[in-house]
Every structure is written in C-alpha cells, then in structure tokens.
C-alpha positions as CSV (number, residue, x, y, z in Angstrom):
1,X,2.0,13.0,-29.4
2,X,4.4,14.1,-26.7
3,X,2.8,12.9,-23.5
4,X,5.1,15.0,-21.1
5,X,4.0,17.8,-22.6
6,X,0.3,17.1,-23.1
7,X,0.8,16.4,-19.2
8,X,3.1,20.2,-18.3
9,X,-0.1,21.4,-19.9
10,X,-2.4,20.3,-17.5
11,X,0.2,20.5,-14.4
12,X,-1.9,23.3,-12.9
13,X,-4.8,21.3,-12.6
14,X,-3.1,17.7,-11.5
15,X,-1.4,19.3,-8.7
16,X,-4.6,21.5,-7.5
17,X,-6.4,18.4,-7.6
18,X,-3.9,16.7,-5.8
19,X,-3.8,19.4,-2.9
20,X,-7.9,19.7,-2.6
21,X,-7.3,15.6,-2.4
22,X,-4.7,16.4,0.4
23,X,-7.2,18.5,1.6
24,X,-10.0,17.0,2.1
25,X,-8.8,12.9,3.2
26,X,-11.7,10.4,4.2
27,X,-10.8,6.6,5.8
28,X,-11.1,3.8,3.4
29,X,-15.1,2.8,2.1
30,X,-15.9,6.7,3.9
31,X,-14.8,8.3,0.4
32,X,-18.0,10.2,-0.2
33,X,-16.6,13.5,-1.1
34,X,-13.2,12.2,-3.2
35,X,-15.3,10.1,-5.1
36,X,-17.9,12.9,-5.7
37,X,-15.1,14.8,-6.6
38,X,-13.8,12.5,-9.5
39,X,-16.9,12.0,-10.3
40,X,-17.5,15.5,-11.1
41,X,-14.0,15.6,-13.1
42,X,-15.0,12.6,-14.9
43,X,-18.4,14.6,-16.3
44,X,-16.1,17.9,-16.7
45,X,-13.5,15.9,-18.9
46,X,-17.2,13.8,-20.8
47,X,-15.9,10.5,-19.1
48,X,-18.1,8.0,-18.8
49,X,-18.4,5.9,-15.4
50,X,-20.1,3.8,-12.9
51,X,-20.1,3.7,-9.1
52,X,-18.0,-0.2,-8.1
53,X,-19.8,-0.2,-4.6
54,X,-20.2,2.9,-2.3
55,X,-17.6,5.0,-2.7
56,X,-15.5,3.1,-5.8
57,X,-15.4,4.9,-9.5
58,X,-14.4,4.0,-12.3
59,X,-14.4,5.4,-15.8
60,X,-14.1,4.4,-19.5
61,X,-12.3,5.7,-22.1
62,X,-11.1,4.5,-25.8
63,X,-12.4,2.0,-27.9
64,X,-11.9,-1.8,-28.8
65,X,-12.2,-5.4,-27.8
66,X,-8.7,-5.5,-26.6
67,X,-9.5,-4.2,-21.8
68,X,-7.1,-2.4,-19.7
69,X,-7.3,-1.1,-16.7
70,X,-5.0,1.8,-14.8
71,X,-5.5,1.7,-10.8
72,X,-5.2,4.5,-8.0
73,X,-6.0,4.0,-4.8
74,X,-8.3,6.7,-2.7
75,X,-8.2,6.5,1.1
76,X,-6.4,8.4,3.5
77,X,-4.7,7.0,7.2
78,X,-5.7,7.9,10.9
79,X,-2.7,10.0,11.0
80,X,-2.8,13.9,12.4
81,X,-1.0,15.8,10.2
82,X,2.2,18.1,11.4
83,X,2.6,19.7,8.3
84,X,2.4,23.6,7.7
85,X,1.6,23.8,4.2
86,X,-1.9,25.4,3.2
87,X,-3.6,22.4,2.0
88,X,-3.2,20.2,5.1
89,X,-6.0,18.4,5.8
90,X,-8.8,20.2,7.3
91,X,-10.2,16.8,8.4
92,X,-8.6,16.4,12.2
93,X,-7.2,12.9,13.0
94,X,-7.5,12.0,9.2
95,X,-4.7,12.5,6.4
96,X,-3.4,11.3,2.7
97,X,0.2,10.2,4.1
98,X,0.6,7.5,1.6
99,X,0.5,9.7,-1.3
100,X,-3.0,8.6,-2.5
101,X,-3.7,12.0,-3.5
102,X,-1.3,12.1,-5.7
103,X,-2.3,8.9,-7.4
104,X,-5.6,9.9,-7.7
105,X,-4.6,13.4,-9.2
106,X,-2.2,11.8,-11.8
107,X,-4.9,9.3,-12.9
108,X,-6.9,12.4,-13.4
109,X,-4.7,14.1,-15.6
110,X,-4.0,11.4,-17.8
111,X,-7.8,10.5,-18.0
112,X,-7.7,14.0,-19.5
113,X,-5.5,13.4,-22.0
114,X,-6.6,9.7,-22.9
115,X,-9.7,11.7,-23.8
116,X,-8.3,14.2,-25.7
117,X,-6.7,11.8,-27.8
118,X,-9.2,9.0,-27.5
119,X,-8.9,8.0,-31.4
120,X,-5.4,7.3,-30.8
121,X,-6.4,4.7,-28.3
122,X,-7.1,0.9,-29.5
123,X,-7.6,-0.3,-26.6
124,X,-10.5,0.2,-24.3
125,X,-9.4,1.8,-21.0
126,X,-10.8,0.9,-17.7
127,X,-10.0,3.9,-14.8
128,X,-9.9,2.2,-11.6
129,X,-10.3,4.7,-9.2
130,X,-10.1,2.1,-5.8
131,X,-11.4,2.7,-2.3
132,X,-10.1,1.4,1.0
133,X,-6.4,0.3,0.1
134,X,-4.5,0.8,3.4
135,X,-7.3,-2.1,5.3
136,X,-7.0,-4.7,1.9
137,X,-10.7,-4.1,1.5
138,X,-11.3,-2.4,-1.9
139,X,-9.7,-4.4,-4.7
140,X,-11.4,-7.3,-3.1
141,X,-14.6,-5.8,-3.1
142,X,-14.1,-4.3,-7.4
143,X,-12.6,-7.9,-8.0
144,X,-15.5,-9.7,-6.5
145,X,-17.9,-8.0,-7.5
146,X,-17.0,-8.2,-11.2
147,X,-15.7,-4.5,-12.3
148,X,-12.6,-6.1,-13.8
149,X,-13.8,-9.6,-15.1
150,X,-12.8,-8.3,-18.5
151,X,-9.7,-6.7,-17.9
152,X,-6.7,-8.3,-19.5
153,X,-3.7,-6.3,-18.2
154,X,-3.7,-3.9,-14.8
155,X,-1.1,-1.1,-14.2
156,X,-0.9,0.5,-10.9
157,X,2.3,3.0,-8.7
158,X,3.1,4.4,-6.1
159,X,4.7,7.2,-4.9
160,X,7.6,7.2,-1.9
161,X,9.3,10.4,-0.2
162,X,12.1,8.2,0.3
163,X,12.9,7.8,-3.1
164,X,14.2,11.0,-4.5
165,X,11.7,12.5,-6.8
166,X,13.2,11.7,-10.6
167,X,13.6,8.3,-10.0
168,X,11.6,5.3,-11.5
169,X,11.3,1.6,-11.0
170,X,9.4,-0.8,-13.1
171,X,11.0,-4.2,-12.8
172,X,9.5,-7.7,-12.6
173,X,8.9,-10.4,-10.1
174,X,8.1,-9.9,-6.1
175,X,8.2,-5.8,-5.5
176,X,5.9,-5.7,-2.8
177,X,5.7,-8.5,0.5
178,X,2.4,-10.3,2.0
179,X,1.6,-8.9,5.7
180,X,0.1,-11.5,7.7
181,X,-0.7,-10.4,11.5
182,X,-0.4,-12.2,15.0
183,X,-1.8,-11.7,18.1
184,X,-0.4,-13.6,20.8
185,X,-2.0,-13.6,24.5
186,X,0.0,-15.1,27.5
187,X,-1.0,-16.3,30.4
188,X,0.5,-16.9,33.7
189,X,-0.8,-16.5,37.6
190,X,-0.9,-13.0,39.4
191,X,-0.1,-12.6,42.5
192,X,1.8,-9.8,45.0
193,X,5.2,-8.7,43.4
194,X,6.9,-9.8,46.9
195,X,5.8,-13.6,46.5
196,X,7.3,-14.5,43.0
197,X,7.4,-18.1,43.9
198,X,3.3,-18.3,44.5
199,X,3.0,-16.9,40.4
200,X,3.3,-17.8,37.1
201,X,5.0,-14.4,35.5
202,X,3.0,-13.6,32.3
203,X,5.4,-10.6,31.4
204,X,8.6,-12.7,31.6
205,X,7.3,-15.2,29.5
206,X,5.8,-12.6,27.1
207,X,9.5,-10.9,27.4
208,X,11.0,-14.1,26.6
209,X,9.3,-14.7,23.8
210,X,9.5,-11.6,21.7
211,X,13.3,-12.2,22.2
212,X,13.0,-16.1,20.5
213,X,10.9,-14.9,18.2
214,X,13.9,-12.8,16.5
215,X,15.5,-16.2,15.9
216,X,12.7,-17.7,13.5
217,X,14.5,-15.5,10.4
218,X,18.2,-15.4,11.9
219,X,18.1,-19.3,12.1
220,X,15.3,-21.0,10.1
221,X,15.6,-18.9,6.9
222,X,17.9,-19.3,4.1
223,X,20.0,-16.2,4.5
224,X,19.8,-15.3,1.0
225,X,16.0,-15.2,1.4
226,X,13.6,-11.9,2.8
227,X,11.3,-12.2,5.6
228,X,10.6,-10.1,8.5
229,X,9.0,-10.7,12.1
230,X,8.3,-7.6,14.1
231,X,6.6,-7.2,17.1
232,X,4.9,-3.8,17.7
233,X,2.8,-4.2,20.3
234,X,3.4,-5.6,24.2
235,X,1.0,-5.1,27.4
236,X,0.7,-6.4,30.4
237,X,0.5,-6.3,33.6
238,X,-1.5,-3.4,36.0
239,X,0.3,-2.2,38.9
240,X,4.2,-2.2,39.7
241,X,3.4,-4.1,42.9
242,X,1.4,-6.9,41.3
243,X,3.1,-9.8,39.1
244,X,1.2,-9.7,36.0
245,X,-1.2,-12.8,35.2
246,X,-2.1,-12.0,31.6
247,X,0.3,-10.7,28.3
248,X,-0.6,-9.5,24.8
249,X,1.8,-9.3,22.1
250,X,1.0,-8.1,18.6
251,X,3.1,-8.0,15.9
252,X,3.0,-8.7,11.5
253,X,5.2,-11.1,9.6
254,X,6.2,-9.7,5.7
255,X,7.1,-12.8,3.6
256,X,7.2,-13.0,-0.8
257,X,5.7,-16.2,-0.9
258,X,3.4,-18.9,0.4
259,X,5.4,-21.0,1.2
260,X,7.3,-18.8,3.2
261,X,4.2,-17.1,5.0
262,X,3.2,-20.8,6.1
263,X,6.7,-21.4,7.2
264,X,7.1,-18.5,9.6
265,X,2.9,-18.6,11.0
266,X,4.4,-22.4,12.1
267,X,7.3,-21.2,13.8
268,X,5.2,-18.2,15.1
269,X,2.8,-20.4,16.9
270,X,5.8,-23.3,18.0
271,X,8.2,-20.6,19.6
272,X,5.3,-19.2,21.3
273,X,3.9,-22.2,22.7
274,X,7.5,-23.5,23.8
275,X,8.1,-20.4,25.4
276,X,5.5,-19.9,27.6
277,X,6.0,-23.5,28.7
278,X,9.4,-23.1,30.0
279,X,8.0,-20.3,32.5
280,X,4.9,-22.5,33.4
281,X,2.8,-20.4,31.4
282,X,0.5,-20.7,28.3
283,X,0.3,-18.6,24.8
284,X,-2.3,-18.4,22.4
285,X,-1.6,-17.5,19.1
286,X,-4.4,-16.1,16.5
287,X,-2.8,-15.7,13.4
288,X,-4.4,-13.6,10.1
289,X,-3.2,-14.8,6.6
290,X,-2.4,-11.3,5.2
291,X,-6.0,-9.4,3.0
292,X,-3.2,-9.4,-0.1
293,X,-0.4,-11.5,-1.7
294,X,2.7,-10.5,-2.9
295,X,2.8,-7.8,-5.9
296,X,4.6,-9.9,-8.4
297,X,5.1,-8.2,-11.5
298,X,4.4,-10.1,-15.0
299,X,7.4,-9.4,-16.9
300,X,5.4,-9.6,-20.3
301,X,3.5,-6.3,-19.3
302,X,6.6,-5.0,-17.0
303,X,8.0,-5.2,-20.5
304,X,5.9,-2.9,-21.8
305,X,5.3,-0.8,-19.1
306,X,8.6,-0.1,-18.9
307,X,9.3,0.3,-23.1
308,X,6.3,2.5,-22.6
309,X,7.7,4.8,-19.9
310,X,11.5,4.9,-21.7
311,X,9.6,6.8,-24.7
312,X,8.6,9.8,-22.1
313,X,11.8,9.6,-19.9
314,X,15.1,9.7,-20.4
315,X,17.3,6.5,-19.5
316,X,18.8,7.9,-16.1
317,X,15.4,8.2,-14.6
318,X,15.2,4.2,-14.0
319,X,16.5,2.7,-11.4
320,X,16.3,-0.8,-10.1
321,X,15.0,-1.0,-6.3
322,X,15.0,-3.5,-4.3
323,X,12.0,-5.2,-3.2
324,X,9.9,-3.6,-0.3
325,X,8.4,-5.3,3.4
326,X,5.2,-2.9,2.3
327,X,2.0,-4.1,1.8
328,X,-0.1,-3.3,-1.3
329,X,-3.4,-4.7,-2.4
330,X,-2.6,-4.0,-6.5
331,X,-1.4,-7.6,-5.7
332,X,-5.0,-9.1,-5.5
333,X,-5.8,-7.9,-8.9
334,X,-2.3,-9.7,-10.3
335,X,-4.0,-13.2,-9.0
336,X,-6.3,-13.1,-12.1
337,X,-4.8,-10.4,-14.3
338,X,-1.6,-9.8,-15.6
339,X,-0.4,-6.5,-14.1
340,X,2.8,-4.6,-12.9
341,X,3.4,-1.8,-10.3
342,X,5.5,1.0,-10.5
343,X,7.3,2.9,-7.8
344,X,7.3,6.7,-8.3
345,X,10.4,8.7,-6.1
346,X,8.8,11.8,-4.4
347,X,11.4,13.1,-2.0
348,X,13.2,16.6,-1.9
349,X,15.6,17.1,1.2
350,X,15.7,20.3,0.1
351,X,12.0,21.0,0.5
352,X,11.9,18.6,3.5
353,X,10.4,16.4,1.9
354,X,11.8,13.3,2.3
355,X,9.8,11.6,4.8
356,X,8.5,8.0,4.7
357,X,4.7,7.2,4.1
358,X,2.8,7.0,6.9
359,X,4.5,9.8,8.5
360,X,2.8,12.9,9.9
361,X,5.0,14.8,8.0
362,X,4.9,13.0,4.8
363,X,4.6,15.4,1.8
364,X,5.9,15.1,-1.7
365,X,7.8,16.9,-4.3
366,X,4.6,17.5,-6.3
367,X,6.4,16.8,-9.8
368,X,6.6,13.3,-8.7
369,X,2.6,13.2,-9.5
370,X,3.2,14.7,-12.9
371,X,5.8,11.7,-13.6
372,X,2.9,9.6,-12.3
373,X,0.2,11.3,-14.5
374,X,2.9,10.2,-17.9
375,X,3.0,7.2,-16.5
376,X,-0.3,6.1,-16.6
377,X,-1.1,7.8,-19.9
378,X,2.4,6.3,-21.9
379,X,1.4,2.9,-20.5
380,X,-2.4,2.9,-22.3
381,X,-0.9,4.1,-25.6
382,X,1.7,1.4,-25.7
C-alpha cells in the first residue's frame, strides 16, 4: 500500500474538514459541535466509538491484542482572528490558532484509510480524538478516567507555521518543556506621590524584582542547561499622584525536568521575598506546578515512528529541531505509556503563512495536514 497516495486521494476531504474545523472553533470541554462533527465522520467512514467524557471521542479500528493509540487534540484559543480567508472562524473572539484543526482533520483522513485497509492492521487502533489541550485539562480527564488503560504505545504531532511546511522531526528525549505559573503580589504603603518618605513603594519593589528575577537562569543554571523565566504580567498602582501600596506580577517558568522546575519555584519565591525586603516591602508568591510534564520521547517507539514515516518520505524531509519552551499535554499520557510526538512544519512565506501559533494570523500551508494525515496512518501499520 502507498500511504501518500491512499492519503492525495482523500486530500479533498482532509483539508475541507480541516477548514469547516477552522470554521467553526469552540474553547476546550465546549467542543459540542467538532465532536459531533467527528462523530458523524466516524459513522460515515463505519468507525466505531465512544464519547471519553462530554465532548472527548474516540474510535476503534483494526484488530488484535497488541493497543495503540493516535492522538489529536480539539480546542481552539480566545484569539480574534485577523485573517481574510473564507473559512475564518465565524465564532467571534474564538479561533483554531494552534493548528488543532488540522490535527483533527489529518487523524480523520487516516482513520479513513486504517478502515479501508483494516485487515492489514494487526494491531488494534485506539483514535484519540482529545478535548481541552491548550488549559492541560483533557488528557487528564481520558487518562483518569480509564480510556487508555490498555494502550501500549501513544503517537501524537503537531503542526508549526514557523517551521517550513516539508519539514519533519521525530527525535527522542525532552521535545517539549513543563510550564509551571507564578503569581506574585507585593505589598508596600500608599501614600501622596509628594511624601515618598511616609510610603513603602510597592511598584519599585515589584520593578526591582522582575529585574532579579532575570538572574535566577543567567547565574544559578548550568549554562549548558534550558530554562526560561518570563514575566508577562505587572500592575500596580492607581493614580500618577499616589505612590502605589499593592503590586502584582505574573509570569510562567519552562523547565525539562523536575528537578529543575523545583530548582527555579525555590529561587522564584527567595528572590521575591529578598526583594521586597530590601524596599521595606513584602511579596507573596503562589506558585502552580505546571497541568503537564515534559514530552519526552521513548526512543524504542521514536524508533519506529520515525522507520515508519522514512517509508512515506523521502530522507530530506527530516530534520532534527531543537527542543521547544511550549507546553503540550501529549506529555501526560508518556507518564504511563510509551509514546513520541512529532512536529509537523506548516509555514509558506510565500502564502504568508509563516506566523507562530497563537497568533491572530496563524494559518497554515494546508499540505502540512496531509503530511500529518501519513503520519499517523504509516505509524499504525508499522
């Protein structure tokens, strides 16, 4: 069987289902409409499936003892969309600028043709078709709940528009970081901007401190290591004539290990504290363990995945990239079950088309979802 051209066939239909996904976006654990939509395909194509929670689906297909399972994610972001094209989303404030819709499109399509050639198949395939990604909340809901109990090796992708579209990686170990969140409030004494003396200045402190907290990578980390601290978010004060009594910063850590997440939530919390002190102020720190590890890729099934893609792509399609700060919560399913994630390139300059996900311009050079459809497909036969 030639799976790139079992999937050419069917490229009509992946990539209108991939635009009425575009379409029609819903927030994570709202999916009511995608996953009535795959439903729908699902009985079109004789698939059968169950409902894992509200808005979760997933379908079965092949035969034998021997459980595997293929993952794309469904949600959308709280993004408005700037893009022109006739399949923007008609759902205001809402839109698919991760390139979800294209996952779910691509699993689609190969569904389609793991059906067609289902006695080919000695394995039993599970199709994971996972809510709520972008807020960690669905693969911990399937896992829990006991959809993938039996499952003995998980494959999942992604797409990027920074990566031109052509491009490949499947490679093993840490791909993807952990994304742990702080929220730090400062707090001081108010008082009239004329009478410094008489306050305790909550925005110089907070000021302060989002400068020394720049310092915990530069100068506590092996250079040769990856983490990032970034704050996004500062606020205080509520006049330009008052000395502001009260600070909030917010801000995510990305780290590839335990140990290193623990290492930089202690230093998080000690800068702060020290901080403040020196300007007669106090911090608070309330600090979230990131929903999802690290994706770390088995190399036993990275192996495979990867002899399994070479037999539909030619060699100069694989690249090696380097590992991402993005967060991704394929990585919960790896803490039980041997699994690997592969990224997809989806970006076209020429079709401006290049820009990063979460973008309200993100779009994607649609054959990047039929490399992802032959993905998913070559890795069940193998």
């Amino acid at each position: 069987m030639d799976i790139r051209r079992e999937v050419e066939k069917r490229s009509n239909y992946i990539i209108r289902l991939r635009k009425h996904f575009h379409k029609h976006p819903e927030l994570g654990m709202k999916e009511f409409e995608t996953a009535k939509r795959i439903c729908e395909e699902l009985e079109r194509m004789e698939i059968p499936f169950i409902m894992a929670g509200e808005t979760g689906v997933i379908g079965f297909v092949g035969q034998g003892e021997r459980v595997i399972a293929l993952r794309a994610d469904m949600d959308a972001l709280p993004v408005v969309e700037q893009n022109t094209v006739d399949y923007k989303s008609v759902n205001n404030g809402i839109m698919h600028a991760c390139g979800h819709d294209a996952h779910m499109a691509a699993l689609l399509g190969a569904a389609d043709i793991l059906k067609t050639f289902e006695d080919d198949l000695d394995c039993t395939v599970k199709l994971v078709f996972q809510p709520s990604e972008e807020n960690s909340l669905g693969a911990i809901n399937i896992t829990e709940l006991g959809f993938v109990d039996d499952v003995q090796e998980i494959f999942g992708l992604h797409v990027f528009a920074d990566m031109p579209c052509g491009q490949i990686s499947i490679q093993p170990g840490p791909r993807m970081a952990a994304s742990d969140i702080f929220h730090i409030t400062v707090k001081g004494h108010s008082g009239h901007a004329g009478k410094p003396h008489q306050c305790v200045d909550a925005t110089v402190a907070a000021s302060a401190l989002v400068v020394n907290l720049q310092s915990i990578i530069s100068r506590e980390f092996d250079p040769l290591k990856s983490a990032v601290v970034t704050v996004g978010k500062i606020a205080s004060g509520t006049a330009h004539n008052i000395i502001s009594g009260e600070a909030r910063i917010d801000g995510t850590t990305r780290t590839f290990s335990v140990e290193d997440s623990r290492h930089v939530e202690a230093s998080v919390k000690r800068v702060a504290n020290y901080t403040a002190a020196c300007y007669g102020a106090t911090a608070k720190v309330e600090y979230q363990r990131s929903l999802h590890p690290t994706v770390d890729n088995d190399e036993a099934v990275t192996e495979k995945a990867l002899a399994a893609a070479k037999k539909v792509f030619p060699e100069e399609m694989f690249v090696d990239v380097p590992k991402l700060f993005l967060g991704e919560d394929f990585s919960i399913y790896q803490q039980t079950i041997p699994g690997t994630f592969a990224f997809v390139g989806a970006g076209n300059e020429k079709l401006d088309r290049a820009y990063p996900n979460h973008h309200n311009k993100f779009n994607i050079d649609e054959k990047a979802v039929l490399h992802a459809a032959a993905l998913y497909a070559a890795f069940a036969f193998e």
